[in-house]
C-alpha positions in Angstrom: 6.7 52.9 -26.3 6.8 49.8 -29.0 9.1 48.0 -26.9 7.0 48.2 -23.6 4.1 47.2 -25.4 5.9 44.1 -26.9 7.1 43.4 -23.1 3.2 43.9 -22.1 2.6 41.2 -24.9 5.2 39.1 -23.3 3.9 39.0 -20.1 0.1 38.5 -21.1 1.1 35.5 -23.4 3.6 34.1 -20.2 0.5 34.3 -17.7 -1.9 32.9 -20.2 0.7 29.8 -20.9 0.8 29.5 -17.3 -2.7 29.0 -16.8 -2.7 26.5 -19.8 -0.1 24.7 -18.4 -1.9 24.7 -14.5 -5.3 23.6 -16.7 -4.1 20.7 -18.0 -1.8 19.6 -15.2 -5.0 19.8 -12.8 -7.6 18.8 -15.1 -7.3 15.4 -14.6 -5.7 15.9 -11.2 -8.1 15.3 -7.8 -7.6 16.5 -3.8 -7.5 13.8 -1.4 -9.0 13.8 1.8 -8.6 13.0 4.9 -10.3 9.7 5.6 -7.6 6.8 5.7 -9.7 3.8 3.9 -8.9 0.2 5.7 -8.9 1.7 9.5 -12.4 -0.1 9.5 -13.3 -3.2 8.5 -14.9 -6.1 10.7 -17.7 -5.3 12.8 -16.9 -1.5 11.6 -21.1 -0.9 12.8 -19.8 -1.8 16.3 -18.7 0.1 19.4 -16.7 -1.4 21.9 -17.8 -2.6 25.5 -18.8 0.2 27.7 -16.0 1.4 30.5 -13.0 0.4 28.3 -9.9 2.5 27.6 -8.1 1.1 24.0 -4.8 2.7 23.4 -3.7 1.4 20.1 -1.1 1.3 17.9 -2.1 1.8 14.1 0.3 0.8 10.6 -1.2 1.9 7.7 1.0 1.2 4.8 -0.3 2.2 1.0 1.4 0.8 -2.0 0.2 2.5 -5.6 0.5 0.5 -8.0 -1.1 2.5 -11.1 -2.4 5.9 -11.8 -5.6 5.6 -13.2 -7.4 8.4 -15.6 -11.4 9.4 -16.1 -12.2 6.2 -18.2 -10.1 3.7 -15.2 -7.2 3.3 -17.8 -3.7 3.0 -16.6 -1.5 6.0 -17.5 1.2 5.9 -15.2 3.5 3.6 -12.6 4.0 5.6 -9.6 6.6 4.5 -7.3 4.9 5.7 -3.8 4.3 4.5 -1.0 2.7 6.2 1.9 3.2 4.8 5.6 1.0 6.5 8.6 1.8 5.6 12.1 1.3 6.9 15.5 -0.5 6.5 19.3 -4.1 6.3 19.8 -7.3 6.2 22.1 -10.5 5.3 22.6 -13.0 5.8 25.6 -16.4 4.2 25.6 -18.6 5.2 29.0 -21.5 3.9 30.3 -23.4 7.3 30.0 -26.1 7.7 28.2 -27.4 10.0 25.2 -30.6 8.9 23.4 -29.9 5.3 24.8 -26.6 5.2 23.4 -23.0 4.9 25.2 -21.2 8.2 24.6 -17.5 7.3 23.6 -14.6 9.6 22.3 -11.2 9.4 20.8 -8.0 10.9 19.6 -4.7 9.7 17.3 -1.7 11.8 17.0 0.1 10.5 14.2 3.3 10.9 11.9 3.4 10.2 7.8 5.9 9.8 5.2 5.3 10.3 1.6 1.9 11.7 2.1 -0.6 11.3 -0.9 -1.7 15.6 -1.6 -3.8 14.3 -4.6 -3.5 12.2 -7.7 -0.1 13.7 -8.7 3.3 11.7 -7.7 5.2 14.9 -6.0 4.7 13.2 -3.1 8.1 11.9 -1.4 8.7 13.1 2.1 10.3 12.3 5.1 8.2 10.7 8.0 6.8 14.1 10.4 3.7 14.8 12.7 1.0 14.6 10.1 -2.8 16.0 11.0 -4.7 15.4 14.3 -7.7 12.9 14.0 -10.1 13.7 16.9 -13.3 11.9 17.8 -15.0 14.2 20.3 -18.7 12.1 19.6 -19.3 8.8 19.2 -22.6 7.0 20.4 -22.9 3.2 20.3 -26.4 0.9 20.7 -26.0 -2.9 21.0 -29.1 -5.0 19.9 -29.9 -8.4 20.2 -29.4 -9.0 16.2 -27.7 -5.7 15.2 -25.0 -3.1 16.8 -25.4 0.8 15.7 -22.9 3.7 15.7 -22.8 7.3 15.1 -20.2 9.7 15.3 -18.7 12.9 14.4 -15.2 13.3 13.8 -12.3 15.8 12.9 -9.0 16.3 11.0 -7.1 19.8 12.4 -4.2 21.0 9.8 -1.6 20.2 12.6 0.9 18.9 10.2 3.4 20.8 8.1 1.6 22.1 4.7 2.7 24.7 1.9 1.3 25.0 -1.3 3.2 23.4 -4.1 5.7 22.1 -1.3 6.9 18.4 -2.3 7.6 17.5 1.7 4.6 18.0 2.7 3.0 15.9 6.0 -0.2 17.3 6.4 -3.4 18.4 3.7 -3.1 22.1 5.2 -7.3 21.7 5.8 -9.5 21.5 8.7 -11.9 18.4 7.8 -15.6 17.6 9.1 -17.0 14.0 9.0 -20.1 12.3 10.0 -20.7 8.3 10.3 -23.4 6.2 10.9 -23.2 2.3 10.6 -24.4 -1.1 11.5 -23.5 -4.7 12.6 -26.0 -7.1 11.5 -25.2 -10.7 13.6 -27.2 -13.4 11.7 -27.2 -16.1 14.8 -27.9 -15.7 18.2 -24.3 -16.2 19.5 -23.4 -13.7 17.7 -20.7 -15.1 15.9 -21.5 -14.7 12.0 -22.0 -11.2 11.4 -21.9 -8.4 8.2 -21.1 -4.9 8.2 -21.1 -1.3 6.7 -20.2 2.2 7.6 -20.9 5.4 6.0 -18.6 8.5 6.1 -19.1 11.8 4.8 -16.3 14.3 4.7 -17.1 17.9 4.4 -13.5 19.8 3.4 -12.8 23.6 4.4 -10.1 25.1 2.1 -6.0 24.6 2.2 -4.3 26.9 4.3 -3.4 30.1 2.9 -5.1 29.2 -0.5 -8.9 29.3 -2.1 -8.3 25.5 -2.9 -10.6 23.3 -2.0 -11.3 19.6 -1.7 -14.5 18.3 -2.3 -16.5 16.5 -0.2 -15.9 12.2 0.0 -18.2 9.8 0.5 -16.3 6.7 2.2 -18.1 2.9 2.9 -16.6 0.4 4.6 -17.4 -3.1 6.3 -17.1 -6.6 5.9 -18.4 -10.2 6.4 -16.7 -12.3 8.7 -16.7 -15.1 11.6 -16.1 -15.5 15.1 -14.2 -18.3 16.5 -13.5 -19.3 20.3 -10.2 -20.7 21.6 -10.3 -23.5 24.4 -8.6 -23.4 27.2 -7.0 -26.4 28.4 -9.7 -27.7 30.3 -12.3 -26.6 28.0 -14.2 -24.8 30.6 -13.7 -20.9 28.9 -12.3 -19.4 25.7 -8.5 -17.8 26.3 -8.7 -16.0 23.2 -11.0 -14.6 20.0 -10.6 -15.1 16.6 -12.1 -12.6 13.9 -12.1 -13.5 10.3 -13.3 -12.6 6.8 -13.7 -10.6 4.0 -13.7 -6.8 3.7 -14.1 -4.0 1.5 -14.3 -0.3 0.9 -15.7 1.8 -1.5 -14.7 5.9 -1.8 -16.3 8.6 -4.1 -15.9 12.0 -4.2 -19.3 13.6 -4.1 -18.4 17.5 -4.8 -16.1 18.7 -7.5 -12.6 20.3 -6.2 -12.1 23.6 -6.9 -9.1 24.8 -8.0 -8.2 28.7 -8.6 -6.4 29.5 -11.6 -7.1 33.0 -11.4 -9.8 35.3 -9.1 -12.6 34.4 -11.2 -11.7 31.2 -12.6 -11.6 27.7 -10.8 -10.7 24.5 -12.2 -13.3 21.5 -11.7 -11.8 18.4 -12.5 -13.8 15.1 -12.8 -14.8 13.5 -9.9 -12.9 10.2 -8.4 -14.0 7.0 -7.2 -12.1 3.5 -5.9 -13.1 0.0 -4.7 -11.1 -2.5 -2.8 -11.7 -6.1 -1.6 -9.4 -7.8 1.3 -9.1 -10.1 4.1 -8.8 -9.5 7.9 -8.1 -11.4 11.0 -7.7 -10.2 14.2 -7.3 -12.3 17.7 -8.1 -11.2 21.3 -5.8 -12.8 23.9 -9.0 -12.4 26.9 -6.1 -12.6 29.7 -4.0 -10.0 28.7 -7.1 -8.0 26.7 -4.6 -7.4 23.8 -5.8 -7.3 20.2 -3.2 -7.8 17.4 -5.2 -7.3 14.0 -4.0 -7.2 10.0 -5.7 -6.1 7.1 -5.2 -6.3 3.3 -7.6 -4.7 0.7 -6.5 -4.5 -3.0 -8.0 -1.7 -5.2 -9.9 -1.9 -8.4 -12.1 0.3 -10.5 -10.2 3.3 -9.5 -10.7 6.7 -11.8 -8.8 9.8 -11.3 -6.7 8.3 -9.0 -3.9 5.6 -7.6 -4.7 2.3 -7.1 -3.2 -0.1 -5.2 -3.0 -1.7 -1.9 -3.8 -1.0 1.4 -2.2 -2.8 4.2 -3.2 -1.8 8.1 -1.9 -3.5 11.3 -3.2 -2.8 14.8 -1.8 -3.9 18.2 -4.0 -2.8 20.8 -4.7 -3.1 24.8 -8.0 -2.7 26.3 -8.1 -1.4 30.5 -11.4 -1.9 31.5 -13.2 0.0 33.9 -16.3 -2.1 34.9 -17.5 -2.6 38.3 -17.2 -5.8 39.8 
């Protein structure tokens, strides 16, 4: 009898150790979401032309250079770095909804070493990573200012288990909602500023009661447009876009976290800021875009900072009648 109470003892002290340990191992410890900061930047308020087809070819490419606790102090060198690449879409139409072109789109990807959260268990082999679908987007273009809205989704498409170190997906069906503007400041449109708002709204990880919370995201940037001649001078072969950028990320909701059925772990809330440079050029003859981006991180709490590096080759069919 004495020695199955002692075992009893035993057990209750290992699970309450355990809990301890998962406590503090999470309690500075934050989900990430879905949203991949840098994708927009320049003119990120803007739709593209009506009856165009983009395919596009996206690299993301993340470098964390510092883990960052609750007060923005550095207290750890991660060695990580997270690449995203795949095949994408994008369809703007000339219908109408509220006065707006109705536009849709959809990139299957593939990810190595994909970011779960703030901890650095994250090395994995490159593997389909989650669907991004955008099955609304509507676009109005103004004399002085372009406008977009749109609904978009992550689906859980890519390989997730809990506590799994190879992980390629976040194992969580994601909701977002954006709304943005391009404010030109001259009639040619040709010096412009930008922001975009994004709101992510997470469901829980697959076969858990985790949950991320939700993510405010805002990105834009200030840039120029410049025209290249063609021989004769009579029409531009080509567009430049240049400028600054920058993003801004907070997480609005806490995580939650289950330690047991009635307790969840909250930890503190995250936040980063980044400030880059783009340029992209249009080649008009062949409509092909080739685009680079570089935002550096600062101000980052519960979190990595880093770099973010994002380049873009891209072909545009049109569809317009003649």
């Amino acid at each position: 009898m004495k020695a199955t109470v002692h075992h009893s003892k035993k057990i209750a002290q290992s699970v309450v150790t355990a809990i301890l340990l998962l406590f503090s191992f999470y309690m500075n410890a934050q989900l990430k979401g879905g949203h991949i900061l840098g994708a927009m930047g320049l003119q990120s308020g803007t739709q593209a032309p009506e009856n165009t087809l983009s395919v596009y070819i996206p690299g993301y490419i993340y470098s964390a250079s510092s883990l960052r606790d609750s007060n923005g102090d550095k207290v750890g060198n991660p060695d990580i770095t997270m690449f995203i690449t795949g095949v994408g879409a994008s369809y703007v139409s000339d219908f109408k909804i509220l006065g707006a072109n109705y536009g849709a789109g959809i990139l299957l990807a593939g990810a190595s070493n994909t970011i779960q959260g703030s901890h650095t268990d994250t090395k994995s082999d490159f593997a389909f990573t989650d669907m991004y679908i955008v099955p609304l987007q509507l676009g109005w273009h103004n004399k002085r200012a372009d406008f977009v809205f749109s609904y978009q989704m992550y689906l859980p498409t890519g390989k997730y288990e809990l506590g799994a170190s190879d992980n390629s997906g976040l194992g969580m069906f994601m909701n977002e909602f954006s709304a943005g503007t391009t404010v030109f400041f001259n009639d040619k449109k040709t010096f412009h500023f930008s922001v975009l708002a994004s709101y992510e709204i997470n469901g829980k990880k697959k076969d858990t009661d985790i949950k991320t919370g939700d993510i405010l995201s805002i990105e834009g940037g200030l840039g120029k447009t410049f025209y290249s001649m063609n021989a004769e001078k009579t029409a531009p072969k080509g567009i430049f876009n240049a400028g600054l950028i920058y993003y801004l990320q907070y997480k609005v909701s806490d995580d939650k976290i289950p330690v047991t059925n009635n307790i969840f772990i909250e930890p503190d809330k995250d936040k980063v800021a980044g400030l880059g440079a783009e340029v992209n050029y249009l080649h008009i003859k062949s409509m092909t875009t080739a685009g680079f981006r570089w935002i550096g991180e600062v101000n980052a709490e519960n979190r990595f900072q880093g770099n973010t590096f994002f380049i873009t080759l891209a072909h545009t069919f049109s569809f317009k009648k003649k």
